[in-house]
C-alpha positions, 0 to 999 in steps of 0.5 A: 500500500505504501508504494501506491500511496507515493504514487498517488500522491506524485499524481495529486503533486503533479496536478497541482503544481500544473493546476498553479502555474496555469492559473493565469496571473501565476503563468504571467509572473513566472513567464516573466520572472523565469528562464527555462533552461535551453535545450530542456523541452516541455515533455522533460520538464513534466517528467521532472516535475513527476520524478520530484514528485515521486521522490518527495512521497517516498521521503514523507512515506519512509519517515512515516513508516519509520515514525510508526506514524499513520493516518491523514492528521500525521501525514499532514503534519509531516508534510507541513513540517517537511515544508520548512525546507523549501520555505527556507530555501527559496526564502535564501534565494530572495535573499542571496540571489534576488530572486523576485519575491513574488516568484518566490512565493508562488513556488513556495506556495507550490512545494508547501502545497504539495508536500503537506497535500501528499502527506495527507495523501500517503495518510490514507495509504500508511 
């Protein structure tokens, strides 16, 4: 089940992250903010997304089932902590790399969105 579960839950985080970016004013801003980079197509950068996906769920599932942790409320929980990590990441590109900080807070919004969604997720598989 816990295999099924991160693989689920890499689904649910590949829709909402194509759900986010093709909300108009969040396309409009990264197409403005960012540079794709060269030679990297639109099929690989989907796959990309998927494969972090994918090793994002199997992270939130491992400490889980290491925790002896299970259900919606610990996978949530787990997901909203994890989520500090970006966080502090892209909040150190805002910082040290002038990353724009509305660009920021949408991929932020990505990650954190994804991360406590495929813990709660992998809750109903753990």
């Amino acid at each position: 089940m816990v295999i099924a579960g991160v693989v689920v839950a890499a689904v649910v985080s590949f829709v909402i992250s194509a759900a986010l970016y093709a909300t108009p004013r969040v396309a409009a801003l990264v197409s403005r903010t960012s540079t794709p980079r060269p030679g990297i197509g639109v099929p690989v950068q989907m796959l990309f997304v998927i494969l972090r996906g994918l090793l994002a769920a199997a992270v939130l599932a491992a400490l889980l089932v290491a925790g002896d942790r299970h259900g919606v409320g610990a996978g949530a929980a787990l997901g909203a902590i994890v989520a500090i990590l970006p966080v502090t990441i892209l909040a150190g590109a805002v910082v040290h790399e002038n990353v724009p900080i509305p660009t920021a807070l949408v991929h932020m919004t990505d990650w954190v969105l994804k991360l406590v969604v495929s813990g709660i997720v992998l809750g109903l598989f753990i």
